[in-house]
PDB file as gemmi writes it, atoms N, CA and C in Angstrom:
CRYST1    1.000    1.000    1.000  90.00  90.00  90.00 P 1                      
ATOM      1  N   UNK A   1       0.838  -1.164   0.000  1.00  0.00           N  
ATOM      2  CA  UNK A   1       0.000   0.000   0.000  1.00  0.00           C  
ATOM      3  C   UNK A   1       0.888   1.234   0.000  1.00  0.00           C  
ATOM      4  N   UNK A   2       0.557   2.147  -0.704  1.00  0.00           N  
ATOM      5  CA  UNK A   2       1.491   3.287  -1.117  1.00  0.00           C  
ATOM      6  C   UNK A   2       0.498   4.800  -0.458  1.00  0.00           C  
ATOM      7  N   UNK A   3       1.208   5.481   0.281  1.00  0.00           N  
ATOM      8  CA  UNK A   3       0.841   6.421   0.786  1.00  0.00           C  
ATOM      9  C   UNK A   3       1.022   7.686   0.389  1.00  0.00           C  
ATOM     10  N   UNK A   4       0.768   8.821  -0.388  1.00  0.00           N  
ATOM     11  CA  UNK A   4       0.985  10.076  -1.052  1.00  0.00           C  
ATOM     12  C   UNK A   4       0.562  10.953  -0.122  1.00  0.00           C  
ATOM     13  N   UNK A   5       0.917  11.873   0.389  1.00  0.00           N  
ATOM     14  CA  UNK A   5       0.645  13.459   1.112  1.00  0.00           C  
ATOM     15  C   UNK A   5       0.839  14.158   0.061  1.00  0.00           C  
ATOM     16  N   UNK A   6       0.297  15.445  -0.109  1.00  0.00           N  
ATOM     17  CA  UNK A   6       0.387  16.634  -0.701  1.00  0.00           C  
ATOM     18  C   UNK A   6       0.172  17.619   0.270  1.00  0.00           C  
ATOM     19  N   UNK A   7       1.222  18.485   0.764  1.00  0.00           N  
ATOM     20  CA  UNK A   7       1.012  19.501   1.235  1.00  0.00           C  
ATOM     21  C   UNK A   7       1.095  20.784   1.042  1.00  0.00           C  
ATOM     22  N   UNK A   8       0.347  21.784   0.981  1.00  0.00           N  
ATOM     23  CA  UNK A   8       0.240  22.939   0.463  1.00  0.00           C  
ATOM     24  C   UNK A   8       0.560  24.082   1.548  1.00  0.00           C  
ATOM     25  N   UNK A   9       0.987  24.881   0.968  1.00  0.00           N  
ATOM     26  CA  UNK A   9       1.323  26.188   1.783  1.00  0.00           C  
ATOM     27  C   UNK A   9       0.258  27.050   1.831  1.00  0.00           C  
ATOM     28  N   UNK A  10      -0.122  27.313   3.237  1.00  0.00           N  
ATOM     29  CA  UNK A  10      -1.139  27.720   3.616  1.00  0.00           C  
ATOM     30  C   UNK A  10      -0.944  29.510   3.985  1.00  0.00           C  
ATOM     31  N   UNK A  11      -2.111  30.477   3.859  1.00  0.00           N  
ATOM     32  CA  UNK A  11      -1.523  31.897   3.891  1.00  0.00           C  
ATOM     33  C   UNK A  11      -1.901  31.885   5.063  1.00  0.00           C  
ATOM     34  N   UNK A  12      -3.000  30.739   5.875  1.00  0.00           N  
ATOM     35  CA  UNK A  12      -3.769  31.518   7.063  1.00  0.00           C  
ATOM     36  C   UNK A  12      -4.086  30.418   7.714  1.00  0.00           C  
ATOM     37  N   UNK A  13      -3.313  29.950   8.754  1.00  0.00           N  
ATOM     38  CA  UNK A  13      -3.216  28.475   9.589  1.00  0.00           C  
ATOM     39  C   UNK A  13      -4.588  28.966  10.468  1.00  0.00           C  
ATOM     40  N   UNK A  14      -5.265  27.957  11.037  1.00  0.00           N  
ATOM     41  CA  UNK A  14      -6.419  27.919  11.820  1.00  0.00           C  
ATOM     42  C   UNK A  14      -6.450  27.140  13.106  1.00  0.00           C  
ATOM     43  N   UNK A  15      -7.169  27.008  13.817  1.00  0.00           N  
ATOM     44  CA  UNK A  15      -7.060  26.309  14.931  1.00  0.00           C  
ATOM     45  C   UNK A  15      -7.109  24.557  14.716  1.00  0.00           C  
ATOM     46  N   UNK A  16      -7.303  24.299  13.282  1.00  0.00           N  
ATOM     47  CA  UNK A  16      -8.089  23.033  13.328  1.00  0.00           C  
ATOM     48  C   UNK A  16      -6.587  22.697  11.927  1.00  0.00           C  
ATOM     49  N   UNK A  17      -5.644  23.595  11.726  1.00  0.00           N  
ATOM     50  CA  UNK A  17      -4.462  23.497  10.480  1.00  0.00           C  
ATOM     51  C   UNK A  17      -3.597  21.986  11.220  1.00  0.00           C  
ATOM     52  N   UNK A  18      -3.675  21.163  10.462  1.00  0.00           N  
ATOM     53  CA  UNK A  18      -2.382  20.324  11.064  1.00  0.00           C  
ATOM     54  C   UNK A  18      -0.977  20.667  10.157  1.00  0.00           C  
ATOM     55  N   UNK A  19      -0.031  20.117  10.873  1.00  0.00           N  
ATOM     56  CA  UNK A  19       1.503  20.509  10.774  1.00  0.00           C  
ATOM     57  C   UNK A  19       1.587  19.220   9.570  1.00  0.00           C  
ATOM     58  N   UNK A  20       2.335  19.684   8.235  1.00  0.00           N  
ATOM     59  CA  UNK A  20       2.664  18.505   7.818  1.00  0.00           C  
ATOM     60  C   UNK A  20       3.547  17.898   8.393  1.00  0.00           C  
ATOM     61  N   UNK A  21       4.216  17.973   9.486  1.00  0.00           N  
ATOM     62  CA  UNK A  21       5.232  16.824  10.241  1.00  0.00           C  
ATOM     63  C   UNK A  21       4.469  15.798  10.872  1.00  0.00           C  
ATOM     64  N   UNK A  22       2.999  16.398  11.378  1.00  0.00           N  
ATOM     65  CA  UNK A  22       1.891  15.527  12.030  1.00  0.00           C  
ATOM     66  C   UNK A  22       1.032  14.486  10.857  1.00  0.00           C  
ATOM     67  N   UNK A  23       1.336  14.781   9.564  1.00  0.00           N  
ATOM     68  CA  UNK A  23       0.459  14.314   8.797  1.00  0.00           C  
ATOM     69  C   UNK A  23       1.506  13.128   8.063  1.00  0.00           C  
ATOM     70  N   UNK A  24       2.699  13.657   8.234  1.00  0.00           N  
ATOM     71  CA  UNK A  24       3.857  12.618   7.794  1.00  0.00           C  
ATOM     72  C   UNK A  24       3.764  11.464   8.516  1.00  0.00           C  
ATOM     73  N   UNK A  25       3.221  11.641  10.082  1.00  0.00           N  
ATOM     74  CA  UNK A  25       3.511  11.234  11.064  1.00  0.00           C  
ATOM     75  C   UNK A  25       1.882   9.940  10.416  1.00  0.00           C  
ATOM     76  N   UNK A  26       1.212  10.357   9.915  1.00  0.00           N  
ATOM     77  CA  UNK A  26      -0.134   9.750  10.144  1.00  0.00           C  
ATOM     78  C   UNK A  26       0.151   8.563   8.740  1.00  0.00           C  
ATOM     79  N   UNK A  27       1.439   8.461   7.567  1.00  0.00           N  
ATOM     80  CA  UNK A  27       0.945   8.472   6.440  1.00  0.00           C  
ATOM     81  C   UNK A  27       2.441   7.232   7.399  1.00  0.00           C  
ATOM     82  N   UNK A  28       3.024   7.337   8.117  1.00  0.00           N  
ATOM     83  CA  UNK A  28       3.727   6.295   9.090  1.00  0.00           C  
ATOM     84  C   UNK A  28       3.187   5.148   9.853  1.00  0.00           C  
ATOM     85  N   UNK A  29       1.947   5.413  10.302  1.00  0.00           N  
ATOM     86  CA  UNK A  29       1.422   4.810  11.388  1.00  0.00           C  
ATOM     87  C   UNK A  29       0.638   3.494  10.903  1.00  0.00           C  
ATOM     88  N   UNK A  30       1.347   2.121  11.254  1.00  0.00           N  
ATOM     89  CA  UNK A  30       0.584   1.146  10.946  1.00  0.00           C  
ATOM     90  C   UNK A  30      -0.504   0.274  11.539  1.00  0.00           C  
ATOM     91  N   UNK A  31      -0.543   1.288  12.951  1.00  0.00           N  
ATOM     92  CA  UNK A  31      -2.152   0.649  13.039  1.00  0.00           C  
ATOM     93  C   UNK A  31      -2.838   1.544  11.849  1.00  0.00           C  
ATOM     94  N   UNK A  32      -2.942   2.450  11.117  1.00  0.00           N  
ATOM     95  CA  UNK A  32      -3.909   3.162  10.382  1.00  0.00           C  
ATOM     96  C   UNK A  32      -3.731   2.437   9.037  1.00  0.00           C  
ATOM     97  N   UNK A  33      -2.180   1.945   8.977  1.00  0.00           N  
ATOM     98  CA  UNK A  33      -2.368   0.957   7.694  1.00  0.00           C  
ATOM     99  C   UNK A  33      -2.859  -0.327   7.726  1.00  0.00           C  
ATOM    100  N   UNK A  34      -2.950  -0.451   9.005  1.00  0.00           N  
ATOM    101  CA  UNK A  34      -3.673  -1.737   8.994  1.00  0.00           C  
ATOM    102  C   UNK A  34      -5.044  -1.176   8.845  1.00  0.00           C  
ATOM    103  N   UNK A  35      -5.692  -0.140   9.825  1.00  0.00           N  
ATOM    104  CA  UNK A  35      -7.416   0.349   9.380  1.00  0.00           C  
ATOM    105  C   UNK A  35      -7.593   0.379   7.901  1.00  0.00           C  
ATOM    106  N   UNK A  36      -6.828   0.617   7.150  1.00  0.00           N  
ATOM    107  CA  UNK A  36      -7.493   1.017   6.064  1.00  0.00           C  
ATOM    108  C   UNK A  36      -6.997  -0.291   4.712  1.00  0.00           C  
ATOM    109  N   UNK A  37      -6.554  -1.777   5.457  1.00  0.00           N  
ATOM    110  CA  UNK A  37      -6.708  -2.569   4.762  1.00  0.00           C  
ATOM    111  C   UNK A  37      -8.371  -3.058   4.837  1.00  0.00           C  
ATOM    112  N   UNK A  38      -9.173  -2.454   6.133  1.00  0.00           N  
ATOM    113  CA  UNK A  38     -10.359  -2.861   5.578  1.00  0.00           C  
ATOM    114  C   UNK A  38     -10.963  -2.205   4.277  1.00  0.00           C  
ATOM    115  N   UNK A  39     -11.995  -2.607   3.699  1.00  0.00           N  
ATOM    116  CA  UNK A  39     -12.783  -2.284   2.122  1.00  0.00           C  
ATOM    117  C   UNK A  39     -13.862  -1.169   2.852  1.00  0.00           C  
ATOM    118  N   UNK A  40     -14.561  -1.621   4.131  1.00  0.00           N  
ATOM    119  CA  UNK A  40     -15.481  -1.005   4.375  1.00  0.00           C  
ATOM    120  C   UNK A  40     -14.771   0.483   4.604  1.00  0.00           C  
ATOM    121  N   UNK A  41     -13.646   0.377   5.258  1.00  0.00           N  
ATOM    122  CA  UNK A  41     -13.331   1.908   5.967  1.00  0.00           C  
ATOM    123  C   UNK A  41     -13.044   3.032   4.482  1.00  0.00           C  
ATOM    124  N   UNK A  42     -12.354   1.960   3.620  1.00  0.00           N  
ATOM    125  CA  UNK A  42     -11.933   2.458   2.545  1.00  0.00           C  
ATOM    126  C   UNK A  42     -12.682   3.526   2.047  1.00  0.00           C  
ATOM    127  N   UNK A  43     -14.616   2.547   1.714  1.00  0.00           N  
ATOM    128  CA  UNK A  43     -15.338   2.711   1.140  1.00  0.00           C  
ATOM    129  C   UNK A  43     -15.834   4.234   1.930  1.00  0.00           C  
ATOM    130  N   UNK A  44     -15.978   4.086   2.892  1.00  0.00           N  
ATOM    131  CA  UNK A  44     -16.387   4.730   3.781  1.00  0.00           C  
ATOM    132  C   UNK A  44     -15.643   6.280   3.463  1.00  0.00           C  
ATOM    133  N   UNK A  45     -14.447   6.837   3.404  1.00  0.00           N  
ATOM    134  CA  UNK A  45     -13.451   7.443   3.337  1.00  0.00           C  
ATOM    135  C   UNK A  45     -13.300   7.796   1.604  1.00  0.00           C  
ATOM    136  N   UNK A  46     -13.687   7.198   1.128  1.00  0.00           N  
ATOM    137  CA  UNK A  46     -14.177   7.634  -0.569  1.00  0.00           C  
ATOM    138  C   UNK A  46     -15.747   8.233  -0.742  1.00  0.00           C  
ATOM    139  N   UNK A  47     -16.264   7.905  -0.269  1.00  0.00           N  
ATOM    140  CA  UNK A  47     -17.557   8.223  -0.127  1.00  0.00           C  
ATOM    141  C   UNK A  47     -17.590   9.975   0.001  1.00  0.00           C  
ATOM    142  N   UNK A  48     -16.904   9.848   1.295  1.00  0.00           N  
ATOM    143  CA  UNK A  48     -16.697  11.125   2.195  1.00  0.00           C  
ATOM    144  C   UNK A  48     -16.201  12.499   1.044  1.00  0.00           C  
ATOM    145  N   UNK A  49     -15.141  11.993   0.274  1.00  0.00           N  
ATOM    146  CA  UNK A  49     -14.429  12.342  -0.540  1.00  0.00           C  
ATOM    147  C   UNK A  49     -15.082  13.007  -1.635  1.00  0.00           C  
ATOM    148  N   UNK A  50     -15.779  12.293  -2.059  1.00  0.00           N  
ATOM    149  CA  UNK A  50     -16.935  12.794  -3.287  1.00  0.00           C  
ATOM    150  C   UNK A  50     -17.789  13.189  -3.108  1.00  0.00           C  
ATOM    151  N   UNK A  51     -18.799  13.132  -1.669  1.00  0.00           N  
ATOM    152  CA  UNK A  51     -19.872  13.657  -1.350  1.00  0.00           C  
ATOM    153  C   UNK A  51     -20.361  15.202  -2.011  1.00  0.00           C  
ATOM    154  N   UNK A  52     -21.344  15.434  -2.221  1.00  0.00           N  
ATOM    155  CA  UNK A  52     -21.497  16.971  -2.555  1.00  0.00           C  
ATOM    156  C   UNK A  52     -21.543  17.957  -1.027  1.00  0.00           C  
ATOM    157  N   UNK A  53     -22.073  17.473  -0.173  1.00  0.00           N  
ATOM    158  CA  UNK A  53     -22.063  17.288   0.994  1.00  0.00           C  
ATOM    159  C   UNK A  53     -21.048  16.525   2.114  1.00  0.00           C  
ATOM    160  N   UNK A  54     -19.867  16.874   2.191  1.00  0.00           N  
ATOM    161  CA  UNK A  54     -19.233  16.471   3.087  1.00  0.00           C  
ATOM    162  C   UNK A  54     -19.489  16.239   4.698  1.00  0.00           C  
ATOM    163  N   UNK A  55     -19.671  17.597   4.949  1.00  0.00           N  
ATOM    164  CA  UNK A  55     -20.140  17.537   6.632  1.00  0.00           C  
ATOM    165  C   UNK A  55     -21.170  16.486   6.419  1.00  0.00           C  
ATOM    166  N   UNK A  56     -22.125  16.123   6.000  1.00  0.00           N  
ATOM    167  CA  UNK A  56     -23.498  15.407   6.114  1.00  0.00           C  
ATOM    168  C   UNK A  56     -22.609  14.137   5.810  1.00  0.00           C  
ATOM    169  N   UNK A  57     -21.847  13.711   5.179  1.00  0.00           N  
ATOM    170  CA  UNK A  57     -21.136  12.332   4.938  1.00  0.00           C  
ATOM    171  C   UNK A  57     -20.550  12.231   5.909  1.00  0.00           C  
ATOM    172  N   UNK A  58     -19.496  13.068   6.533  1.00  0.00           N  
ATOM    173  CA  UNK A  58     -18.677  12.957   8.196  1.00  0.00           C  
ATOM    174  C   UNK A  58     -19.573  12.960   9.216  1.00  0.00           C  
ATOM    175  N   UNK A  59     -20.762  12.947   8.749  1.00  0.00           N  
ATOM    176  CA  UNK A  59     -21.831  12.695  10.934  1.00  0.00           C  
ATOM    177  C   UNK A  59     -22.264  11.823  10.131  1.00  0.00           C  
ATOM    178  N   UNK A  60     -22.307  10.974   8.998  1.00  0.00           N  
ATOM    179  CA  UNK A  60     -23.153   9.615   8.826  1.00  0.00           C  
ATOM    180  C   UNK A  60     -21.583   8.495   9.336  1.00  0.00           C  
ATOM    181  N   UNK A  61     -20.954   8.982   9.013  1.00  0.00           N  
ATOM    182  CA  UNK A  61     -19.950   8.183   8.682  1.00  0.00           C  
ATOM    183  C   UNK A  61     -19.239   7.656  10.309  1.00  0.00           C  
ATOM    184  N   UNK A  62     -19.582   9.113  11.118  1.00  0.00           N  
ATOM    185  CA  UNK A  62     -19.162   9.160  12.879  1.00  0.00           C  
ATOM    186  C   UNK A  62     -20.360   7.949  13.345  1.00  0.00           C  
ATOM    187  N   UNK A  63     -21.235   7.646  13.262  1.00  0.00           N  
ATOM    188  CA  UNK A  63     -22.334   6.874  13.368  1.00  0.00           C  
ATOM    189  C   UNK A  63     -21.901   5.392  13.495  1.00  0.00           C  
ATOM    190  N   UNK A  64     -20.560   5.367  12.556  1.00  0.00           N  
ATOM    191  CA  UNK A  64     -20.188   4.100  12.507  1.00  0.00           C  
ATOM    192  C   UNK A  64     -18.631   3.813  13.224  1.00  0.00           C  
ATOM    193  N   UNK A  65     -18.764   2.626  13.895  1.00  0.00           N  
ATOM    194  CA  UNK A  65     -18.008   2.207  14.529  1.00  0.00           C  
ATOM    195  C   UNK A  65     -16.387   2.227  14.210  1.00  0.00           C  
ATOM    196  N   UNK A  66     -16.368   1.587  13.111  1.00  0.00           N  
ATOM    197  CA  UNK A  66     -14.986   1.276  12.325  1.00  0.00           C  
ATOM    198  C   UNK A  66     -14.617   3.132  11.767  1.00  0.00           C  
ATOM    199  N   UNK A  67     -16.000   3.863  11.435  1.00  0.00           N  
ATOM    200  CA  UNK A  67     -15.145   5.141  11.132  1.00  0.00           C  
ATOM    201  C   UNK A  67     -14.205   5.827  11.993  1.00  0.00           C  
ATOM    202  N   UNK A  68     -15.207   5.878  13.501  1.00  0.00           N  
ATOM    203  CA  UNK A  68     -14.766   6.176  14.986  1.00  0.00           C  
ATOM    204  C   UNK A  68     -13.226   5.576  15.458  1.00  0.00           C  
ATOM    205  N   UNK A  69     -13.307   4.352  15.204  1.00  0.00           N  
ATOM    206  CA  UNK A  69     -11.910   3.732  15.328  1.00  0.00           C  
ATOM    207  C   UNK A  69     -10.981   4.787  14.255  1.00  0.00           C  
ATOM    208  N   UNK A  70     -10.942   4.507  13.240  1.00  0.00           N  
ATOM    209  CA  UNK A  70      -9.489   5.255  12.475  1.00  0.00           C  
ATOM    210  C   UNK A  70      -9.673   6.964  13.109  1.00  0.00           C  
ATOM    211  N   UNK A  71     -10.892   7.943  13.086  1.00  0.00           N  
ATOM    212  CA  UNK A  71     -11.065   9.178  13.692  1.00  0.00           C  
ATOM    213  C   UNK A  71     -10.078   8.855  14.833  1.00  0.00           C  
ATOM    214  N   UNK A  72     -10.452   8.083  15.771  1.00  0.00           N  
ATOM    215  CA  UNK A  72      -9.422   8.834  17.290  1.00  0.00           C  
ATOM    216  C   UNK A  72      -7.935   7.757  16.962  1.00  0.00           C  
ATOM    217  N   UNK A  73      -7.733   7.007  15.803  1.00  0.00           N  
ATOM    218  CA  UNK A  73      -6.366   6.676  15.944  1.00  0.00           C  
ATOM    219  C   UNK A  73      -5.528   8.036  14.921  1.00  0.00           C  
ATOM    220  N   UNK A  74      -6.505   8.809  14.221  1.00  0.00           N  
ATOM    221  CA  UNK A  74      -5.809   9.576  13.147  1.00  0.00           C  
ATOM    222  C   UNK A  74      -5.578  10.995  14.386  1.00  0.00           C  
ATOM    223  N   UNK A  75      -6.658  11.104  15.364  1.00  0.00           N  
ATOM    224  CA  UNK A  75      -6.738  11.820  16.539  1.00  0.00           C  
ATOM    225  C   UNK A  75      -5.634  11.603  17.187  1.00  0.00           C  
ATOM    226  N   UNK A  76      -5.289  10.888  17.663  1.00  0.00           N  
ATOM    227  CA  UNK A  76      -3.974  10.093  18.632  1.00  0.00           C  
ATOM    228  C   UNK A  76      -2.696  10.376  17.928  1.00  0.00           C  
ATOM    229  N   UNK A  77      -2.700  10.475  16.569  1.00  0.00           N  
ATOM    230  CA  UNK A  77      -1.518  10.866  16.269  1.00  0.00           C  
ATOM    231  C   UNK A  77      -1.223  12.569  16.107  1.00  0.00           C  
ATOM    232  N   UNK A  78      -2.323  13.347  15.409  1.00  0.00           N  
ATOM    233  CA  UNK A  78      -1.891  14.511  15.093  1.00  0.00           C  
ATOM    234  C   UNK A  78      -2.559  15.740  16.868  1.00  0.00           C  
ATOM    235  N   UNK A  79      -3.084  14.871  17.666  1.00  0.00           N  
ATOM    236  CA  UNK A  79      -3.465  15.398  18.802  1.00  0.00           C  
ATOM    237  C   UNK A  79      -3.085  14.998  19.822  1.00  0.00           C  
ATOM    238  N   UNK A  80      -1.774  14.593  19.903  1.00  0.00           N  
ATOM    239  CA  UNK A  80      -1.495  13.644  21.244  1.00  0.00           C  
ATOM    240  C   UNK A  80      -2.005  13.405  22.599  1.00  0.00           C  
ATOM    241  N   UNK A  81      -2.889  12.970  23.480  1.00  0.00           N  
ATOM    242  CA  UNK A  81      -3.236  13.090  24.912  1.00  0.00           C  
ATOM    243  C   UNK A  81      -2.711  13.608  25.433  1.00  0.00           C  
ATOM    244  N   UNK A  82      -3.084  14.694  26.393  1.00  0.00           N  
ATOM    245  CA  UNK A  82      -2.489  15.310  27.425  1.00  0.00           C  
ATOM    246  C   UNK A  82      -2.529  14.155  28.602  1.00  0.00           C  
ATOM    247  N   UNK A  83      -1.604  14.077  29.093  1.00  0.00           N  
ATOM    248  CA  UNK A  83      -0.959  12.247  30.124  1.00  0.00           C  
ATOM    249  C   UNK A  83      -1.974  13.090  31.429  1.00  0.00           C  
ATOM    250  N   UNK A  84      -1.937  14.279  31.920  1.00  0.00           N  
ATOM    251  CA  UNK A  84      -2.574  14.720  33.213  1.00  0.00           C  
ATOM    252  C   UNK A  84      -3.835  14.742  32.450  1.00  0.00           C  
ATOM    253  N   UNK A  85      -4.818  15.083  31.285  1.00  0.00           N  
ATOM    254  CA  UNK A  85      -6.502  14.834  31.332  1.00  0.00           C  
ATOM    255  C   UNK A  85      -6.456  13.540  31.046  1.00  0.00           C  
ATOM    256  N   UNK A  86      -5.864  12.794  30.762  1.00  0.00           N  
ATOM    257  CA  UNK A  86      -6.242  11.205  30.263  1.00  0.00           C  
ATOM    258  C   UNK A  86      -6.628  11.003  32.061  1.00  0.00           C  
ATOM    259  N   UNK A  87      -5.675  11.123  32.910  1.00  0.00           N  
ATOM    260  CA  UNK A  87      -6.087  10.926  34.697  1.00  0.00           C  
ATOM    261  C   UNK A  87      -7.178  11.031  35.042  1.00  0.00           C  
ATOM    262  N   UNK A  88      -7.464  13.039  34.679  1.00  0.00           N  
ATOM    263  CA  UNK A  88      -8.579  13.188  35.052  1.00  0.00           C  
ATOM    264  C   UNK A  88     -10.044  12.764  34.992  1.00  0.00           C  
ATOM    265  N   UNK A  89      -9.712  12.224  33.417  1.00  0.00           N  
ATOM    266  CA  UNK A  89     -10.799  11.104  32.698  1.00  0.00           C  
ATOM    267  C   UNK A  89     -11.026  10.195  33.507  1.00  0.00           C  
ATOM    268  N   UNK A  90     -10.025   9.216  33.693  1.00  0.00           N  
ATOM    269  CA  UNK A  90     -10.069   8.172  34.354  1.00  0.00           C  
ATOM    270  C   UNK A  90     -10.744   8.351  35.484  1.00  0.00           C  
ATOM    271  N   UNK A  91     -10.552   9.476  36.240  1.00  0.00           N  
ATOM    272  CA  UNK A  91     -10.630   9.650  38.022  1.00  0.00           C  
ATOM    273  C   UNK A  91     -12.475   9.906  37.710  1.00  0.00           C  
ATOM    274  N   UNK A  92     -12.432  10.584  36.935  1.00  0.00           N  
ATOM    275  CA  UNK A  92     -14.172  11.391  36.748  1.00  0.00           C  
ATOM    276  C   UNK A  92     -14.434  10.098  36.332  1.00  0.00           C  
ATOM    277  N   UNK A  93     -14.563   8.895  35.739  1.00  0.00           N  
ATOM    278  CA  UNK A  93     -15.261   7.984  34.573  1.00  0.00           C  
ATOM    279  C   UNK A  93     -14.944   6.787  36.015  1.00  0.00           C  
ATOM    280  N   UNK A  94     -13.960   6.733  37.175  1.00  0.00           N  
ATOM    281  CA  UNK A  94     -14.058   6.178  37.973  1.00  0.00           C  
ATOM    282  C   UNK A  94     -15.306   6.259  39.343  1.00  0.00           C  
ATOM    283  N   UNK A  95     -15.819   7.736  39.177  1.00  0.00           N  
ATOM    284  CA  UNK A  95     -16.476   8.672  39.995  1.00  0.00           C  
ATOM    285  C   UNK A  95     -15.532   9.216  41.073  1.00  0.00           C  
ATOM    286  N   UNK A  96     -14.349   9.405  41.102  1.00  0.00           N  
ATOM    287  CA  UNK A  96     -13.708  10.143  42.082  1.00  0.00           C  
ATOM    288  C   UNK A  96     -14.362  11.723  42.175  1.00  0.00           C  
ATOM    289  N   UNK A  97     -14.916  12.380  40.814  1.00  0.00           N  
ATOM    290  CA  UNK A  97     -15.732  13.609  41.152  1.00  0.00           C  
ATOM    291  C   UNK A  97     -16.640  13.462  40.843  1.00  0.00           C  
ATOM    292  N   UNK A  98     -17.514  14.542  41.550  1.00  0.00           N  
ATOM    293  CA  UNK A  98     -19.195  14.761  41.342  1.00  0.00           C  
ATOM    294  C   UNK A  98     -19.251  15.864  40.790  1.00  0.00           C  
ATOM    295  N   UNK A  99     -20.439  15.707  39.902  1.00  0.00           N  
ATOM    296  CA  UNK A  99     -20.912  16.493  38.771  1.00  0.00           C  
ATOM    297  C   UNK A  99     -21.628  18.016  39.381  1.00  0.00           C  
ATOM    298  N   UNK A 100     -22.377  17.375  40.771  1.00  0.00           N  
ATOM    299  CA  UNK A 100     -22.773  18.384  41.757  1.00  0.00           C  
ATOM    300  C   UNK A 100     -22.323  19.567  42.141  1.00  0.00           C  
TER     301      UNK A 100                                                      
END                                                                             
């Protein structure tokens, strides 16, 4: 499987711009080459691609399980966890705090 990036020079980075060092980083990562030896995710991710409607293809597509999987592994790479909220997760999802 052969992986191509194209990255373009951007005049006006945004909050949501990834770094092409982060995207190099994603076109590396073989759990994602393994996600995308499935057909479905493939399909899924072409779909998206051509839609006339994108956003409306990305919340059908979040719906599904296997999309969700590659989202927070493509997440995990260009957004790394902060190691102190992953805790806090844990501690809140343990009930150490109240919502009260």
């Amino acid at each position: 499987m052969q992986v191509c990036i194209v990255c373009q020079q951007l005049t006006e980075n945004t909050e949501d711009t990834v770094a092409p060092e982060k995207l190099l980083q994603l076109a590396h990562s073989e759990e994602l080459k393994n996600l995308l030896y499935n057909p479905h995710l493939r399909n899924f991710l072409q779909a998206i691609d051509v839609a006339p409607n994108a956003w409306k293809a990305m919340q059908a597509a979040m719906q599904e399980p296997l999309f969700l999987e590659f989202a927070d592994e493509c997440l995990k790479i260009v957004e790394p966890p902060n190691v102190e909220e992953n805790l806090i997760d844990e501690e809140f999802m343990a009930g150490k705090y109240s919502t009260n």
